[in-house]
N, C-alpha and C positions, 0 to 999 in steps of 0.2 A: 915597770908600768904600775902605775896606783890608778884606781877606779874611784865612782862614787855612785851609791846608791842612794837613790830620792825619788819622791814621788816627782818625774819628768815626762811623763806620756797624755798628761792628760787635758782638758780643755778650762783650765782656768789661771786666766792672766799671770795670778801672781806664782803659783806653782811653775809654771814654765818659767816666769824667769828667773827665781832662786834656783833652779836649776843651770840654767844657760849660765848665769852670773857666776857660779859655784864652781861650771866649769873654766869658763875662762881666765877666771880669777888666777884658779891655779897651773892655769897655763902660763897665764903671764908671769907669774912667780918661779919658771921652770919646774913645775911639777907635773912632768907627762903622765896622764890622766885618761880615763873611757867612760861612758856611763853605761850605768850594767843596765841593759835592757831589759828588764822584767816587771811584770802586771800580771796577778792571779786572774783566772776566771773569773772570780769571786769579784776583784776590782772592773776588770772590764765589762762584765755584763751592768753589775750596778751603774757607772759608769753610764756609759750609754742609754741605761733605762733613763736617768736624771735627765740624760739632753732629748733623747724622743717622746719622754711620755706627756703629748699636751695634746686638747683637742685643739688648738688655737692651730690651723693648715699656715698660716704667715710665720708665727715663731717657729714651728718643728722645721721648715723650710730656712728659715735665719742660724737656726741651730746647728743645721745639714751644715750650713755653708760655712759657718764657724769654726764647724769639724774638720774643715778638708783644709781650713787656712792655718788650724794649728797642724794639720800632717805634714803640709809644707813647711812648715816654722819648724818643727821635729826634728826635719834633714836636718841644720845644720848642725847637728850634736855629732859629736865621735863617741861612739856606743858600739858594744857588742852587738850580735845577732839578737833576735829577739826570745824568749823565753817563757813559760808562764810556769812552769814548775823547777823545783832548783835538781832533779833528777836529769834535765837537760843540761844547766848552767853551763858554760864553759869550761873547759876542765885547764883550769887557768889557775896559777898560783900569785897574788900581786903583793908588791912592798906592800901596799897599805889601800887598806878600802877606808872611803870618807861617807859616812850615814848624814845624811840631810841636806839642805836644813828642811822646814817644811816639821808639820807635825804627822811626819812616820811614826815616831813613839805612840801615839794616841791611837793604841787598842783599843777602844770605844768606835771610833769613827764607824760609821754603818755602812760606807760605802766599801771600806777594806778590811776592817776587823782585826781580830789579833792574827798577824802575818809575821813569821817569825822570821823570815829571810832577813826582814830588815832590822833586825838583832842581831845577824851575823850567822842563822840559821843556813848551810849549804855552801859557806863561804871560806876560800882557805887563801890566807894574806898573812903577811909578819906582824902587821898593826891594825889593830882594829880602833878606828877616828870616829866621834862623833863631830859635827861641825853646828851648832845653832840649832842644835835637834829640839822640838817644841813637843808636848804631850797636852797640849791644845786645849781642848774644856773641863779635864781632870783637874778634881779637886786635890788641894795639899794633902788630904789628911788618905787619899786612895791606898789599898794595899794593894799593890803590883803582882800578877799573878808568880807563882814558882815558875812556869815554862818559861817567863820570860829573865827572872832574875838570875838566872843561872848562865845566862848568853850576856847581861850585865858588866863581868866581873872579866871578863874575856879583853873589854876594852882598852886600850894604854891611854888614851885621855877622851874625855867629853866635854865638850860645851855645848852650853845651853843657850837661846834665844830669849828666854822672859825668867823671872824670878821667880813663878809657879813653879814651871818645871825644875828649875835648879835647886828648890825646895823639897820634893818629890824625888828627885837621885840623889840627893845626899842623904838621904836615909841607906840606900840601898850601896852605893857606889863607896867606897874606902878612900879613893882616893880625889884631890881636890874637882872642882869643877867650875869652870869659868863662865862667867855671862858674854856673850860677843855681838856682834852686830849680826842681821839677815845677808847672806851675799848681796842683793840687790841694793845694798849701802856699802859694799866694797867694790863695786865694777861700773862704771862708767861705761855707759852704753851710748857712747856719741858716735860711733859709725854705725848704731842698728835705728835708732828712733827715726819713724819713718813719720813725717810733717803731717799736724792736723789742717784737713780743708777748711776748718771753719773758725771764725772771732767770734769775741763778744761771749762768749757763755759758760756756763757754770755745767760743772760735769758732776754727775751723779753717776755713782760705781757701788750696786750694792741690790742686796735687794730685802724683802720684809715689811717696807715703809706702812705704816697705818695710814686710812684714812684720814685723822686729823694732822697726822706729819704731812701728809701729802699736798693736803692743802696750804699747811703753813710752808710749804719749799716753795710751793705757785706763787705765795703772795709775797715770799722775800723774792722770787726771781724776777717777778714785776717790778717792784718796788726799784732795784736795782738795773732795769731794760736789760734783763740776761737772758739770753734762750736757756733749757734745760735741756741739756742732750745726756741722753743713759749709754752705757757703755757695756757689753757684754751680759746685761740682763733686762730684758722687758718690763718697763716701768714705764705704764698708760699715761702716767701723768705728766711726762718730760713732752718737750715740742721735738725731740726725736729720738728716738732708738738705733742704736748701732751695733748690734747685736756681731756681726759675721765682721770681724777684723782679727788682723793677728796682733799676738804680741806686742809685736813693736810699732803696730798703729796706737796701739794702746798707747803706749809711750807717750807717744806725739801727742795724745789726746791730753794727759796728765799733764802735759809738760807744757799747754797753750793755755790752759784752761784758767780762765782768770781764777774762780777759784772752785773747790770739792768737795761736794760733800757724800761721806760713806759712809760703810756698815762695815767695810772690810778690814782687816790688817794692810793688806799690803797697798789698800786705797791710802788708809795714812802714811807708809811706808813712802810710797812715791810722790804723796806730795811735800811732804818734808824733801824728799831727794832734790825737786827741782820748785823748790820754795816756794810753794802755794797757799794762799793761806784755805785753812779748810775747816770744816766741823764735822764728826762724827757723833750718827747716832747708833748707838750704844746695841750691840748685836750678845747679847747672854754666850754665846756662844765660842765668840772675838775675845770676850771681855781677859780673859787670863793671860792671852797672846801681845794685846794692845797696854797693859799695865803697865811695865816696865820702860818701852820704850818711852810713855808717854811723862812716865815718873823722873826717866833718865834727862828729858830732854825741856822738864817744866812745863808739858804742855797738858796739864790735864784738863785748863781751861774750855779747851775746844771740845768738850764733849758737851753733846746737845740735853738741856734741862726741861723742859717742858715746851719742848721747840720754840727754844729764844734763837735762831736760826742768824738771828740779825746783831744779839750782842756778841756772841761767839765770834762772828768774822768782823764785828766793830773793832775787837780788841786784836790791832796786828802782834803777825808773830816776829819776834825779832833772832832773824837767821844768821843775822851777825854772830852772835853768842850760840846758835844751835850749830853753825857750821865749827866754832873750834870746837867744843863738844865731840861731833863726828868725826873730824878727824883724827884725833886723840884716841878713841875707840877701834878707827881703824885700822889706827899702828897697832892697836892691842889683837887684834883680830889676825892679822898678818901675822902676827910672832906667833898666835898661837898654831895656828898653820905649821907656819915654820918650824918649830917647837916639836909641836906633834910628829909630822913625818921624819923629822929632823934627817935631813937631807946633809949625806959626810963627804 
C-alpha cells in the first residue's frame, strides 16, 4: 500500500481537487494508494476561524453550508482514520508515501505553520515521493529552517510545481529535481463535474478585488451583456454569489463559463484545463505559484495591467498549441510517478 499526504481536508476548491486528482491518478496508474488523514489543531482551529469569523449573518450561513458540501465531497476519498497528532498515526509501514502537491512545503502559511509531519516527520515508508510540492510565496533566496532540512535528504525523488520552489530545493536537495504538472492537469474529471444552471456569464473565482478593479469587471461585464457570478467567495460586486457548492459544482462552473477571471492559481489552472479564455489579477501572494505555468504555456499576457480587462480577453488564447504543450508534460509527469515508485 502507498499513501499520500496533502493538504485534503479542507474548504478550498482547488486544494480538494489536487487532492482527489492526485489520488485517482494513481489509481488509475495501479498504484494502490490511501490519503493519510491528518490536520493539526493548529490547522483546524485557524481553519475554521477563516470560514466563521464575519459579522455579515448571510455569508457565515453560506460558509456553514459550504462546509458540510465539502464534508460530503471528503467521503469519497480512501483515507485512514482520522488523526491530528502523529503519536496516534497508524502504526502502518507503506512502499511509498507521496507529499502533495499543494504548498505543504510553505512554512510560512499562517494557517498551518512549520508542520513537520508533512516532511516525513512520524512517518515510516521504503520511499519518501515528493509529487508538485509548491513552497508558495517564499522567496528564492529563503534559508530553510535545520528542523526541516534534515527530513529533506530522507527523500528518493522530488518534484516541484513552479520554478520558485525548484530553485529553493536545489540548494538543499543533492539530488536532481524535476518541474511537473498540478494533478488537476493529470486527471480528467468527466464523471465528477456536476453541470452549471446558468449561461451567458463570466465567472469570478477570487477574492481581494480593489474598488477601481471592481468597477472596471462591471463595466467589461456590461459592455460584453455577461452576468458576473462569484464562486466560493463573497464578492458584492458580481450579480451573484455562489458561495455553498462543492467541488465539483465548481467544476461545472469553470467549465461553462464563457470566460474567468481570478486571483487564484488553480482559477487559472482550470481554465486552461477546459479552455476558457481568462485574465488574472495578479494576487502578491499567487505570484511565485502562477510563474511558471504561465511562462510554460506563453501565457503571461493574460495578466491584468491597469485593468485593461477588455485587451487581455480581446487577445484569444490559442489552445491548439497549449493542448500539445500539456500533453507532453503529462507523459513527463506520469514517468515521474512511475519512476519514483517504480513499481517491479
Amino acid at each position: 500500500m502507498n499513501a499520500i499526504l496533502t493538504y485534503h481536508d479542507g474548504y478550498n476548491f482547488g486544494t480538494f481537487l489536487q487532492a482527489y486528482a492526485l489520488q485517482k491518478k494513481l489509481t488509475s496508474m495501479g498504484i494502490e494508494n490511501e490519503i493519510i488523514n491528518y490536520k493539526s489543531w493548529r490547522h483546524i482551529y485557524n481553519e475554521y476561524k477563516c470560514l466563521i469569523y464575519t459579522k455579515n449573518p448571510q455569508l457565515l450561513l453560506a460558509n456553514i453550508q459550504k462546509a458540510i458540501a465539502f464534508k460530503k465531497t471528503h467521503k469519497q476519498f480512501t483515507m485512514t482514520r482520522f488523526f491530528t497528532n502523529m503519536k496516534d498515526a497508524p502504526q502502518k509501514k507503506y512502499r511509498s508515501v507521496i507529499f502533495g502537491s499543494d504548498e505543504i512545503w510553505n512554512y510560512t502559511n499562517p494557517v498551518v505553520g512549520l508542520d513537520l509531519p508533512y516532511f516525513g516527520y512520524g512517518l515510516n515508508a521504503d520511499k519518501f515521493i515528493a509529487y508538485a510540492i509548491s513552497l508558495g510565496s517564499l522567496s528564492a533566496d529563503v534559508n530553510i529552517p535545520s528542523s526541516i532540512l534534515k527530513y529533506l535528504q530522507q527523500f528518493d525523488a522530488i518534484s516541484a510545481r513552479d520554478e520558485n520552489s525548484h530553485l529553493i530545493l536545489s540548494r538543499y536537495y543533492s539530488k536532481s529535481i524535476e518541474i511537473v504538472l498540478d494533478p488537476t492537469l493529470i486527471y480528467d474529471f468527466d464523471g465528477e463535474v456536476i453541470n452549471c444552471p446558468y449561461d451567458d456569464f463570466i465567472l469570478v473565482y477570487g477574492a481581494g478585488f480593489d474598488s477601481t478593479t471592481q468597477v472596471k469587471i462591471i463595466e467589461y461585464a456590461k459592455k460584453k451583456g455577461k452576468k458576473l457570478i462569484s464562486v466560493g467567495y463573497l464578492n458584492k460586486f458580481c450579480d451573484k454569489n455562489e458561495i455553498a457548492i462543492s467541488p465539483f459544482e465548481f467544476l461545472g462552473y469553470c467549465k461553462k463559463a464563457d470566460e474567468v477571471i481570478t486571483t487564484m492559481f488553480h482559477g487559472v489552472i482550470l481554465s486552461i484545463k477546459y479552455a476558457r479564455q481568462f485574465a488574472i489579477v495578479v494576487d502578491p501572494y499567487r505570484i511565485n505559484k502562477l510563474a511558471t505555468i504561465l511562462n510554460k504555456l506563453k501565457l503571461k499576457d493574460r495578466v491584468v495591467i491597469e485593468n485593461n480587462f477588455e485587451e487581455v480577453m480581446r487577445n484569444k488564447i490559442n489552445y491548439d498549441d497549449i493542448r500539445i504543450v500539456i500533453n507532453k508534460e503529462r507523459i513527463n509527469s506520469e514517468q515521474f510517478i512511475n519512476a519514483a515508485v517504480k513499481r517491479d
